[in-house]
N, C-alpha and C positions, 0 to 999 in steps of 0.2 A: 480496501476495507472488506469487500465479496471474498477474498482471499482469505485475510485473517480469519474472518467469521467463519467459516468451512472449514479452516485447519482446525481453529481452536475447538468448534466442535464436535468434530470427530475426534480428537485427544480426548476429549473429556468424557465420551459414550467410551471411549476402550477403556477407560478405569470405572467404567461400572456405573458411572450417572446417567440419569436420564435428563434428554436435551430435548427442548424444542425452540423453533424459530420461527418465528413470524416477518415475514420479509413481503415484497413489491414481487407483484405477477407484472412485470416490466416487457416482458416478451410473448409473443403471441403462443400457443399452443404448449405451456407450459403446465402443468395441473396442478388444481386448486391445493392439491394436500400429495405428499408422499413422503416417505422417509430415507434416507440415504444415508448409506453408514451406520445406521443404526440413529440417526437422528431425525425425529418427526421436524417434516418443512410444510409450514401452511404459507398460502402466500394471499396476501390482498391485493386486488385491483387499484394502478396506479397509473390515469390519466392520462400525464405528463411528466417529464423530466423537469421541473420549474419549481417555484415554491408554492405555487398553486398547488401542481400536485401531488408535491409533499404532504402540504395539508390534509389534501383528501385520502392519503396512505393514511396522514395518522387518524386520522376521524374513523375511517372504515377497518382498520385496524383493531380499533380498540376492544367491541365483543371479541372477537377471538383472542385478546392479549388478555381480558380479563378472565375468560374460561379456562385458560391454559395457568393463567397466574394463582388461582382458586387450588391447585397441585402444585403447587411449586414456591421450593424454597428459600431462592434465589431470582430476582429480575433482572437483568441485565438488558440496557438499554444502549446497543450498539452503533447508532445512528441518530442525530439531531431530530429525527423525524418521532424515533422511539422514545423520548425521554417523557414527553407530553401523557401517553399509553400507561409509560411504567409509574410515571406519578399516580396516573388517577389509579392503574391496579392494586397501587403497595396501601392505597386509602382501603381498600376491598380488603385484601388479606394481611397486609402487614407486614409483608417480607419484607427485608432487606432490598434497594435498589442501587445499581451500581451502573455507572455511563463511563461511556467512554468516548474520548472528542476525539477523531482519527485526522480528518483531509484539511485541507487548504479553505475549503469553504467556510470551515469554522473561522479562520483566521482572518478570510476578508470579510464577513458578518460583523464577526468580534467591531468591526470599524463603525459600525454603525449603530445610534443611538438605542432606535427600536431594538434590536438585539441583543444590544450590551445588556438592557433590561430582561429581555427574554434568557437570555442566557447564566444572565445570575442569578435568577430566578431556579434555573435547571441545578445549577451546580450545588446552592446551597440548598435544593431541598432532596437531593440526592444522599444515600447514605453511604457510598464510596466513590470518588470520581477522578478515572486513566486518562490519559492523555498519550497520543501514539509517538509524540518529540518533548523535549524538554521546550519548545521553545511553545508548542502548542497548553504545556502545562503550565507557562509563567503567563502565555496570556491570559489563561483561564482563572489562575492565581489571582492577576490583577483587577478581573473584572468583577471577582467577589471575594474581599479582603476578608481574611482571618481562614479562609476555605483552604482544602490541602488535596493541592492534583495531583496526584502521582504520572510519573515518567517512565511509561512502560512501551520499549519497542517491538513493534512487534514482529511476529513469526515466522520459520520457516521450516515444513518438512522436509529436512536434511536425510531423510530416507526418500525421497521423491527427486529432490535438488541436489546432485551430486555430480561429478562430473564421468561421462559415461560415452558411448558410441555419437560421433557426427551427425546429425541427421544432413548435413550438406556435406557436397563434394569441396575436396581443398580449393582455396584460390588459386588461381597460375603460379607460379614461382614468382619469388620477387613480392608479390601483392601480402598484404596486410588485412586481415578479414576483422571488422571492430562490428559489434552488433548493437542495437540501440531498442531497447524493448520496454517502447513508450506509446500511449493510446496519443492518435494523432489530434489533441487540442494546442492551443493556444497556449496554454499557463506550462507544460510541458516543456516547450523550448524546442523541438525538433527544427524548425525555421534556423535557428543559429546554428545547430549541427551542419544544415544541408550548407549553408552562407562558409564554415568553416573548411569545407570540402577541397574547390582551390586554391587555398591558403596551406592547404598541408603537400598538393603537388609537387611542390620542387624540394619539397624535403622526404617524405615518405609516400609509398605509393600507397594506397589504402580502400578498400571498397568496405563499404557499410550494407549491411543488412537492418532494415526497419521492420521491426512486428509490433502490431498496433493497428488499430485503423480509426477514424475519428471525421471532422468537418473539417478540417484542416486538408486532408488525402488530398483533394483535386487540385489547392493551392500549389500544397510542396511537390507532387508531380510535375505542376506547370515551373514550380523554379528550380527542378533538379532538371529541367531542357532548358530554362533558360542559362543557367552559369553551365552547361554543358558536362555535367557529370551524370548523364544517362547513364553511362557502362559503369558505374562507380558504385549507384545505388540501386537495392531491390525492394520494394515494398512484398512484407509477404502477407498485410493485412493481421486481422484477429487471430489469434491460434489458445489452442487448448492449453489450457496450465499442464497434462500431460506432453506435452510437444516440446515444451520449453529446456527441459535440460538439454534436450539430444540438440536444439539449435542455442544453445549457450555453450556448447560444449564442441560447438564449430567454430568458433571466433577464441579472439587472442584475447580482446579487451573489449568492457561494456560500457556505453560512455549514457550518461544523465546528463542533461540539458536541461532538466527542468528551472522554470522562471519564479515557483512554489511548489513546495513541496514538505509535507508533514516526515512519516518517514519511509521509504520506498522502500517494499515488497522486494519491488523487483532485483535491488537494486543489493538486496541478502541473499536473492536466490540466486541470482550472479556469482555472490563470493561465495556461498555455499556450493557452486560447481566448481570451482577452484580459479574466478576469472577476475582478472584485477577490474576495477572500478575507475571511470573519469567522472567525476560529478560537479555540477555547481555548486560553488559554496554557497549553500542557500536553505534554509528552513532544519529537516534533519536530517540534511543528506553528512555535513559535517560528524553529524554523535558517529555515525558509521564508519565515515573513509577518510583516510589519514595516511600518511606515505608508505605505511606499513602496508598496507593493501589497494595502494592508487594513489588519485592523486586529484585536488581540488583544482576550480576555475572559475573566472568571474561568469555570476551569470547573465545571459543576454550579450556577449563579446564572444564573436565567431574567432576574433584574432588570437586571444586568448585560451580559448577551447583548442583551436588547432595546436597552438604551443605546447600542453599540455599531452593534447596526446599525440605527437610526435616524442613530447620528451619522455613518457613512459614506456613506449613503443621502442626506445631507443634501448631500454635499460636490459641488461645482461641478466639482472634475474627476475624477469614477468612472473615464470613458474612460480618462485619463490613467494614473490607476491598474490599468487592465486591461492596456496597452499596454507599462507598465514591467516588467511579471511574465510575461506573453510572452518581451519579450529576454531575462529572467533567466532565464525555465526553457530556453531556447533556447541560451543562454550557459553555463548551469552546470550545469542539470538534463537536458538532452537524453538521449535514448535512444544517441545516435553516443556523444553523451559519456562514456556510461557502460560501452557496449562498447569503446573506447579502453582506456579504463583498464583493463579488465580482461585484456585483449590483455595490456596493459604488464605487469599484475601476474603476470600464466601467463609472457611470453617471459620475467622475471627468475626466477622460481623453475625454468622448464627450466634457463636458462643455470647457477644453480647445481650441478643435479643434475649435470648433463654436467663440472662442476667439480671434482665430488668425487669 
């Protein structure tokens, strides 16, 4: 979602709008106000990672959403924590308010009764409402009948994400270098990855690269010594969305594990380097990858994942498949693409306001 939100608004400052964003001072020594790209960034004090301190985001949030909102034409409420903000401001000014449901958390909420009510409450009093998977927009569909989600994937700068210079050295001869660039949680799936590792030994040789880092890290170290594939795997921890083409563009294939998943970022800037995909069939990793450019697996089954990418690993045209997921994230998935549309969706809802 960090991702999206920074792409899309820098597309949208280089055709001449002006942006700003209200986000969570989440990390220590960041400052209160700056602009980047041409985009003014304020950020509020945020606690906790919990729903606690979501709350207090959106609470403390809201003078500055309303100041910011009192100039502006358009609210977009990018985050469950934002929707709360952009209601009470669009009572202030009037504007049009548009949300958008991105991760997983919306999905396991959505389960819960307290939410279902909060949440359709959001939707229908929203006056356009994205959803980042089809599957994320039917449950939103469902939870408030007659409402109309749209199914919008989102972005990639395909001028950033390209396939380009190594930033690693080749593996030895023989070895198979596959990269897996997932923040190490739970819901993520890296666990079934590292479980899959021996399982691909007698068929292909393979060392994985992991970038990510998470609560998980001390675990999967402790079981990448227990099944004995130290020399197999590297943890390289966090790294800069700058860093990421040059280390996708060291590996042959990017594999997703994840156990839920709305629709993965990472998972387009992959095929936008030209690198085939192994993904769980799970959430929206399917709307993306398909034999044309990879290849699906059940998720939570190491034995199956290993299958999977030994049989793609096997196939005479990987390139091929690198090369057709580029045009497609280029064609459909693009970062222009996705500020387009959203242009179109803001000029139609001004044009109505000015109607009525």
């Amino acid at each position: 979602m960090e991702s999206h939100v920074f792409h899309l608004c820098r597309a949208l400052a280089a055709r001449g709008h002006g942006v700003a964003v209200v986000t969570s001072s989440s990390r220590t020594g960041l400052p209160a106000h700056e602009v980047m790209d041409h985009v003014d960034v304020w950020r509020t004090w945020m606690p906790t990672r919990n729903t606690a301190g979501w709350a207090a985001f959106a609470l403390g949030s809201m003078p500055r959403f309303g100041e910011l909102a009192l100039r502006a034409d358009v609210l977009h409420a990018q985050d469950i924590a934002s929707v709360l903000p952009g209601l009470v401001a669009r009572r202030v000014r009037r504007a049009p308010l548009v949300t958008t449901y991105h991760t997983s958390h919306f999905l396991r909420r959505a389960g819960s009764p307290f939410w279902r009510q909060v949440f359709r409450r959001f939707i229908r009093g929203a006056d356009y409402n994205l959803a980042a998977s089809a599957e994320i927009a039917a449950v939103a569909e469902g939870l408030a009948p007659g409402s109309r989600v749209e199914a919008l994937t989102n972005g990639v700068d395909t001028s950033l994400f390209r396939p380009g210079e190594p930033a690693l050295p080749p593996p030895p001869a023989g070895r198979r270098r596959v990269i897996v660039p997932r923040r190490l949680y739970a819901k993520n799936g890296v666990e079934h990855f590292v479980r899959a590792l021996p399982l691909l030994a007698g068929t292909v040789d393979v060392e994985a690269v992991l970038v990510g880092d998470g609560p998980e890290r001390a675990r999967l170290e402790g079981l990448v010594r227990d099944l004995g594939v130290g020399d197999r795997v590297r943890f390289l921890g966090a790294r800069p969305n700058a860093d990421m083409p040059g280390l996708l563009s060291s590996a042959e294939l990017a594999v997703f594990p994840s156990l839920m998943e709305a629709t993965s970022v990472a998972a387009l800037e992959s095929m936008a380097c030209e690198l085939p995909v192994a993904a769980s069939d799970v959430g929206g990793l399917p709307e993306i990858v398909g034999p044309e450019v990879g290849v699906l697996f059940r998720p939570g089954d190491p034995g199956d994942l290993a299958r999977a990418v030994a049989e793609i690993l096997a196939r005479p045209d990987l390139r091929a498949l690198g090369a057709e997921g580029r045009r497609r994230v280029v064609e459909r998935w693009s970062n222009a693409r996705l500020a387009e549309r959203h242009l179109e969706i803001y000029d139609e809802l001004l044009r109505r306001r000015r109607a009525a």
